[in-house]
N, C-alpha and C positions, 0 to 999 in steps of 0.2 A: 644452453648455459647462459647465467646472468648475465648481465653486460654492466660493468659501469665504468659511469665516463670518469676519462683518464685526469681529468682534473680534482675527481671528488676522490677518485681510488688515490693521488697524491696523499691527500687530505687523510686519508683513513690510515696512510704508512707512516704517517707522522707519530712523533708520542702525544703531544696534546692536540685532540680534534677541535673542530668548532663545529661538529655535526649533529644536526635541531630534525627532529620529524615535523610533517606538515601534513595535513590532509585538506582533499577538494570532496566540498559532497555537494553534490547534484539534485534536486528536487523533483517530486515529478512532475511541478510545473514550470520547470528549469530554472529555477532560481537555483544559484552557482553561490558556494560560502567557503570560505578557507580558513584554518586556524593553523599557529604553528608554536610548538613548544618551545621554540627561544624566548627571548625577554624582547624581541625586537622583530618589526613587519616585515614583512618581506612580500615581494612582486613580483612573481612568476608565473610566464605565459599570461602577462597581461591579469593573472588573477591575483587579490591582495590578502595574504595570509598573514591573520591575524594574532598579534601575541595576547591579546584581552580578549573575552574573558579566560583563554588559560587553556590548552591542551596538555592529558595525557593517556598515552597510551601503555597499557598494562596488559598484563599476562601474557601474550604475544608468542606465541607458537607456530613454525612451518615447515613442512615435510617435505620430499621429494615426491609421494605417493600422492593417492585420490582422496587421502585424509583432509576433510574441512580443515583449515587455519584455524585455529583458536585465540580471540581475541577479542578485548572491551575498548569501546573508545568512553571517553571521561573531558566533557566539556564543565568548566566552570559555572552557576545558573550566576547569570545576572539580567536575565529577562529582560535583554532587550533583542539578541537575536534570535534567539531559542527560547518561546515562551512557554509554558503550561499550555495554556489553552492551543496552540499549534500544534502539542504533543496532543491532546488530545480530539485533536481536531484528525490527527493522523496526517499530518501534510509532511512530515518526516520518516514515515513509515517506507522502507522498498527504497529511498534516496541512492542513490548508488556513489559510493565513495575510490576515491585514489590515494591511497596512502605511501609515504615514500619520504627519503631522507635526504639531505641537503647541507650544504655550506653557508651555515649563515653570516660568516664571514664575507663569504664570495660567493652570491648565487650564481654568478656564471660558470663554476665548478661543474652543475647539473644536477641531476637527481637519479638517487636509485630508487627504483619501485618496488616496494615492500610486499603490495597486495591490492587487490580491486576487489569492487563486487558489490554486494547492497548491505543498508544496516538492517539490525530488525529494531521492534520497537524501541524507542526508546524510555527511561525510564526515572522520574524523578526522584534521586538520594540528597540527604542532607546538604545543600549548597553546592551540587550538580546535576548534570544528565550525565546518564549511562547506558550506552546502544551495545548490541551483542554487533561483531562486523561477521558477517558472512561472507567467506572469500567466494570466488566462482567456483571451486572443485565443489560446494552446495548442491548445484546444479545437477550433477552427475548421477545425487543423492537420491532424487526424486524417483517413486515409483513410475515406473511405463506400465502403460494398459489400464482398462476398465474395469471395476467390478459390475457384477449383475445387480441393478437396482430395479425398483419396481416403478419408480418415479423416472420422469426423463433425467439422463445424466448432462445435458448440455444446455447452456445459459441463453436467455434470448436472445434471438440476435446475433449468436455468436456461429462460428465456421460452420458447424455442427449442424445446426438449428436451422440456418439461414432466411430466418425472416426480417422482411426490412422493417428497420426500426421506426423508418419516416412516417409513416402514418398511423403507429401507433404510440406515437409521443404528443404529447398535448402542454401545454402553455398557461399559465396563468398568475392571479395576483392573488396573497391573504387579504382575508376580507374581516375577519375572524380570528383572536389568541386565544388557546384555555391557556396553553402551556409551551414551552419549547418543543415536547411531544407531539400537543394534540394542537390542529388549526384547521379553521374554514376556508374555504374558497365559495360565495355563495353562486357565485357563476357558473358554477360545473354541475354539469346533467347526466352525467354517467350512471349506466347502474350499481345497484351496492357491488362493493367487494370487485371492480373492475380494475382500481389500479393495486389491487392486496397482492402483494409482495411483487412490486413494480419499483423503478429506484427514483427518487425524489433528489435532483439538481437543482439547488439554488443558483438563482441568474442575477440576485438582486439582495441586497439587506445584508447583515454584519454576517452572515452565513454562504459568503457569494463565495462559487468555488467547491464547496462541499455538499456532499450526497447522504443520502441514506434510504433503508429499503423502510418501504412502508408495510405495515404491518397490518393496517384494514383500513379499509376506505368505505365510507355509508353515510347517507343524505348529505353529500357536499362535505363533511369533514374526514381529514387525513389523522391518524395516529401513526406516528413510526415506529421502528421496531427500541428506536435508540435515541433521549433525547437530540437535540439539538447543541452543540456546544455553546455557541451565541443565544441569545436573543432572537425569538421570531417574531416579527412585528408586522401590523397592519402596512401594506401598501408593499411587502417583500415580494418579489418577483421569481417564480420558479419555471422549472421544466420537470415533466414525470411520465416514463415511459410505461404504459402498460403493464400487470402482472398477469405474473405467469407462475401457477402455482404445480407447473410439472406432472398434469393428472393428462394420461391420454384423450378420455371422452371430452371432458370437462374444458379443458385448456387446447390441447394440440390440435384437437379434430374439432369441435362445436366454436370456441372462438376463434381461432388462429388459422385454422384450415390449413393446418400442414401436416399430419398424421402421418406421413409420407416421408417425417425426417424424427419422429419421435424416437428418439435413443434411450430406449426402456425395453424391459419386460415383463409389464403388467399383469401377464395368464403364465407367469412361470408358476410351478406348485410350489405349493410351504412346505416350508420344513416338516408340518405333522402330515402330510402327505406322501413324503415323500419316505416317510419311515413308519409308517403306519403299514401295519399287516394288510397282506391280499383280501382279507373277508371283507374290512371294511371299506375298501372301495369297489365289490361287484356288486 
C-alpha cells in the first residue's frame, strides 16, 4: 500500500491544496535535471526543480495490475536545457525519471511517488518537447526467449559472445571530411570492410560522447550508418571497435576465433525445404 507522508496527506485533506508535480530525470551520462509545475523553485534532496522552462504532465493513468502507466511528459522548448540537437543526438533517450507530488508551499511536507521508470524518445511539438514516460511494469512487457535466427543473435562483446573487446578496439584521429557521414583516417591499415558494422565512439570534437555503427569501412575511409549530428572535423579524436557482421565462417570462426559461442543456426533448413515434398529431396 502507498505511503504518504503525514505532512503532505494534511495537505491533501485540506479544501485548498498547494500541491505542484515535480520530476527528476536522470541521464545516462548521469546528468541529473528537475522541473516542477508550480510558478516557483523548489530544492529537494539537494536537487533544484525548476519552474522555467514550464512542466506538464498530461493524460496520466495507473492501475493496480501489470498494465504499463500511461502518460506524456510536456517540457516547455526554450533550448537551453533540452536542446534539438541533444534530442537528436539521443542523449535523452532511456533517461530514467522520478515523478511525484509535493507541497510547494512546504517542501518539508514530503513527497508522494507517482511513478518511475525510463522516457522514451522524445519529440519536438510546437514550442515543446514531448516524451512517452514508461513506468517499470514495461519491463514485465518484454518478450523472454530467443528466436531461431540464421545470423548470430548476440552483440560483440557481450555475455553471450564473450570476446574481449580490448584488443579489438583501435584509436584514432580524422585526417580527412567529405561529410558528417563519410571521413578519413589516413593512418589506418586495416583491411577493407574490418571495422563494417563495428561502433564508432567519438573521444574528441563537437561529437565527444556519441557513437554510431559504421556501415563500411575501405582504404582508410569510414562511412556510417547515420550522419553525424555535429560537425566532424579535422583533428576529431575517436575510438572504434571492430565489426562484426554476425556471419559464422566469415566473422565467428575466420576472424574472431570464437565459433565456440556463435548463437545461431546457420544449416537450419528453409522454409521451401522444409515443406517441399519427399521426391524432391531424395
Amino acid at each position: 500500500m502507498k505511503s504518504i507522508p503525514a505532512g503532505l496527506l494534511a495537505n491533501y485533506q485540506e479544501g485548498a491544496t498547494t500541491v505542484a508535480w515535480a520530476i527528476k530525470i536522470t541521464r545516462s551520462d548521469n546528468a541529473v535535471f528537475g522541473w516542477t509545475s508550480s510558478d516557483k523553485d523548489a530544492t529537494i534532496d539537494a536537487v533544484l526543480y525548476k519552474s522555467a522552462p514550464g512542466l506538464n504532465v498530461a493524460s496520466f493513468s495507473s492501475s493496480a495490475g501489470l498494465a504499463v502507466d500511461n502518460s506524456e511528459l510536456t517540457v516547455l522548448a526554450d533550448d537551453t536545457i533540452i536542446t534539438r540537437a541533444d534530442i537528436l543526438a539521443g542523449r535523452w533517450n532511456n533517461a530514467s525519471y522520478l515523478l511525484f507530488r509535493y507541497n510547494w508551499a512546504d517542501v518539508a511536507d514530503g513527497e508522494e511517488v507517482i511513478s518511475a521508470g525510463t522516457l522514451g524518445e522524445l519529440h519536438p511539438r510546437a514550442g515543446a518537447y514531448v516524451a512517452e514516460m514508461r513506468a517499470l511494469q514495461q519491463y514485465l512487457q518484454q518478450p523472454v526467449g530467443a528466436a531461431s535466427t540464421k545470423t548470430c543473435r548476440a552483440r560483440l562483446g557481450d555475455a553471450m559472445c564473450m570476446v574481449d573487446l580490448g584488443p579489438w578496439t583501435e584509436t584514432g584521429t580524422i585526417t580527412g571530411v567529405t561529410s558528417k557521414q563519410i571521413f578519413t583516417d589516413s593512418s589506418r591499415a586495416e583491411a577493407d570492410d574490418y571495422f563494417g558494422e563495428g561502433i564508432l565512439t567519438w573521444t574528441g570534437g563537437l561529437n565527444t560522447g556519441l557513437s554510431q555503427k559504421v556501415k563500411t569501412y575501405a582504404s582508410d575511409t569510414f562511412t556510417l550508418s547515420l550522419p553525424m549530428i555535429f560537425d566532424v572535423q579535422i583533428g576529431d579524436t575517436y575510438s572504434v571497435i571492430a565489426g562484426c557482421r554476425k556471419r559464422l565462417d566469415e566473422d565467428c570462426a575466420a576472424k574472431f576465433s570464437n565459433e565456440l559461442n556463435f548463437q545461431g543456426e546457420p544449416h537450419r533448413p528453409t522454409v521451401d525445404e522444409l515443406t517441399s515434398s519427399p521426391e524432391v529431396n531424395v
